[in-house]
N, C-alpha and C positions, 0 to 999 in steps of 0.2 A: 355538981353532979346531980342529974337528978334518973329515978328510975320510971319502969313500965310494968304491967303486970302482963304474962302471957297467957295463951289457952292452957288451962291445970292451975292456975292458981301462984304459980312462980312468980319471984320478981326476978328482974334483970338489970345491973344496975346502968346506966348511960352515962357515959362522960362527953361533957362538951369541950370543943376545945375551942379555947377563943387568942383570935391572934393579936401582942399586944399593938398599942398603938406606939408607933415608930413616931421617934420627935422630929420637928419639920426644922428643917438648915438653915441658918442664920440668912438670915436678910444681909445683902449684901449693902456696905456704908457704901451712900451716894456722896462722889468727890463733886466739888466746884471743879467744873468745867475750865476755870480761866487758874491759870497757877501765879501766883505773883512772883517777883522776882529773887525773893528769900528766898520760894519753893524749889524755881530753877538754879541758884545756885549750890543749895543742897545736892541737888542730883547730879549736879556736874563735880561736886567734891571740891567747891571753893565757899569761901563765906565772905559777904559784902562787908568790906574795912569801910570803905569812906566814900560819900559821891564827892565827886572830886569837880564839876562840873555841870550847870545845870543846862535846861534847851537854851533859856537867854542869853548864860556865857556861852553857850557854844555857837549862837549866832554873831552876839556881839565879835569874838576871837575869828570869825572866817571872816566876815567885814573887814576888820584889822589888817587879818593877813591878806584879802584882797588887795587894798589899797598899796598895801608895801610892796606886792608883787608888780603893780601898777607902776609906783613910784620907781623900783629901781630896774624896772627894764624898758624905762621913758615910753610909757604907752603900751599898747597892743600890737603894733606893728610887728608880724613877726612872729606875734607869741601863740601859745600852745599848748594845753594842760592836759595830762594823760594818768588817768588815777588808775591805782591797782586793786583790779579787783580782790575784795568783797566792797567795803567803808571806804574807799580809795575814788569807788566811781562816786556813788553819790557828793563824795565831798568835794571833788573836783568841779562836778556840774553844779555845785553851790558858788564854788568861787568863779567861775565862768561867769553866772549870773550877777554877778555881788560885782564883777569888773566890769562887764558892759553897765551896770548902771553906772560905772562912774567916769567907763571913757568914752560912754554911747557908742559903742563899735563889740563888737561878736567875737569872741574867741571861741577858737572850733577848743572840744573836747573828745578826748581817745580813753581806752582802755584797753591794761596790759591784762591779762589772766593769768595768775599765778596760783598755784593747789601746793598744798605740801605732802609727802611720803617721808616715810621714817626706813632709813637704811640701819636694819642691826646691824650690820659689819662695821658701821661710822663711828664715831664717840663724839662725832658734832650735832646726832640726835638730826631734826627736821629739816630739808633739805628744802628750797624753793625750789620748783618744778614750771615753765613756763608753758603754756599752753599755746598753741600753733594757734592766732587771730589775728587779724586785723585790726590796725587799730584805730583803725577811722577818717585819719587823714595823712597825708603825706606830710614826715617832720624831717625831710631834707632841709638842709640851713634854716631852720627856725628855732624861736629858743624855747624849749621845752621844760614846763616845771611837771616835773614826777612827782605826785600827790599821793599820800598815804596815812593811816589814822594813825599809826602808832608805828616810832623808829624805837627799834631794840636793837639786835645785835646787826642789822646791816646786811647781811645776808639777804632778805627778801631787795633789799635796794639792789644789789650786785645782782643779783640774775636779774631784774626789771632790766638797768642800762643794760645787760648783756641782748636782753631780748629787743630794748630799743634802738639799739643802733644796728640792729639784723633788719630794720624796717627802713633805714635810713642814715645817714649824718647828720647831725641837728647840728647847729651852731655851737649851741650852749646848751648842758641841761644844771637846771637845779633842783635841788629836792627844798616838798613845802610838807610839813606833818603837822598833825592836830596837836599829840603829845609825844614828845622826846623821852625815854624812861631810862636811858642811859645803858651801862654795860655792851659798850659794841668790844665786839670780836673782829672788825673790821675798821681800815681808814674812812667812816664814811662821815659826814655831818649835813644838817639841815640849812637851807639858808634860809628859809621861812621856820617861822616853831610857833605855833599855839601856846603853847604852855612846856616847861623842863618839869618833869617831877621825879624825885627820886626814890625812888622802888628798890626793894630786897629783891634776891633770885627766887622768894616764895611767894613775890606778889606778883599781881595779873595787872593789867590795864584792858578795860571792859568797855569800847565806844561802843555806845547805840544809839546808830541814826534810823530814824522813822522810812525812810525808803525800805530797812532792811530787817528793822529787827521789830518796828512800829514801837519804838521809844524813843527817847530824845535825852541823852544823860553819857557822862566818863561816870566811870567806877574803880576806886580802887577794890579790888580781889586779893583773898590770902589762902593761898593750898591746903 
C-alpha cells in the first residue's frame, strides 16, 4: 500500500493491486514413438505367455511343409495355393516360393478375403464373412491347398471351401496351417501342420509375419 499527499496537505492512501503469478501446466511426458510388443499387448488386454516360434523356426517349418506338399501331390502339376487373407497370403506365397525352388516349375498363388462381424443374436460369437474377390486363377480340377496361420475352431476353414468352390471345382482341396491349436467345433483337420500346440480357451496364438505386421515370431498370449 503505498500513499500521495494532495493539494491541502491530506494524504490519500493507494492500494496496488497486483496479480498473482498463475503456475505454468506440466510439461507434457514425451512417449517413445516406437511401442514394443509388451506395450501393444497391454493395450490390446492380453500378456505374452511364451514365443513359441522364432523367424528361423518359422522358415525352417514352411521349407518342411513345402517339401511335403510337393511330395505328396507328386509334383506341381496341377497344384495351387490360395491363402486366406490376413497371415494366409503372405504364407502361401512363402510356400509357392519354397516349392518352385525345389520342383523348378511356378505355382500360381490366390487369395480368399475373409473379415469377421460378431452376430449378438448368435451364441457361436464370430462369424467368418467372405468377401466377393477373385481369386487369381482358375481352380477348376486342380488340387488346391487352403493355406492359413492358425486352425482353431474350423469355422474360418468352412466358409473359405464354401467361397472356394463358388469360384470353381477343384479336384482336391487340402488344408496347410502354420499352428494347429486345437478345440474345433467343426469336422475339419489339416493335412499339412507346422507345429500342434495345445492352448486353453484363455490363450491366443499371435503369428507375425514381416509382410504384415514387420515382425517375424508365433506367440503364445493369455486374456
Amino acid at each position: 500500500m503505498r500513499s500521495r499527499t494532495e493539494a491541502g496537505g491530506k494524504r490519500i492512501a493507494q492500494i496496488s493491486l497486483t496479480t498473482p503469478a498463475l503456475p505454468l501446466p506440466p510439461r507434457p511426458r514425451m512417449m517413445h514413438p516406437f511401442m514394443n510388443t509388451k506395450t501393444s499387448a497391454l493395450k490390446s488386454g492380453l500378456r505374452e505367455k511364451a514365443q513359441l516360434m522364432s523367424a528361423s523356426e518359422i522358415e525352417r517349418t514352411l521349407v518342411r511343409l513345402a517339401h511335403e506338399i510337393a511330395e505328396k501331390n507328386g509334383g506341381v502339376d496341377g497344384l495351387g495355393l490360395v491363402g486366406i487373407r490376413r497371415r494366409g497370403v503372405p504364407m502361401a506365397e512363402r510356400l509357392g516360393k519354397f516349392i518352385e525352388r525345389v520342383e523348378r516349375a511356378s505355382v500360381p498363388v490366390g487369395t480368399l478375403d475373409i473379415t469377421f462381424y460378431r452376430d449378438d443374436l448368435s451364441t457361436l460369437g464370430p462369424k467368418p464373412v467372405v468377401q466377393k474377390s477373385a481369386i487369381g486363377f482358375d481352380v477348376e480340377g486342380k488340387s488346391i491347398i487352403l493355406v492359413d496361420d492358425v486352425l482353431f475352431t474350423g469355422r474360418t476353414i468352412r466358409a473359405a471351401l464354401d467361397a472356394l468352390f463358388s469360384h470353381g471345382r477343384p479336384r482336391r482341396v487340402q488344408l496347410c496351417v502354420l499352428i494347429d491349436r486345437g478345440h474345433r467345433e467343426l469336422p475339419i483337420e489339416a493335412s499339412f501342420v507346422g507345429r500342434l500346440v495345445q492352448t486353453t480357451m484363455n490363450e491366443v496364438i499371435e503369428v507375425k509375419f514381416t509382410e504384415v505386421d514387420n515382425a517375424e515370431k508365433v506367440l503364445l498370449m493369455e486374456k
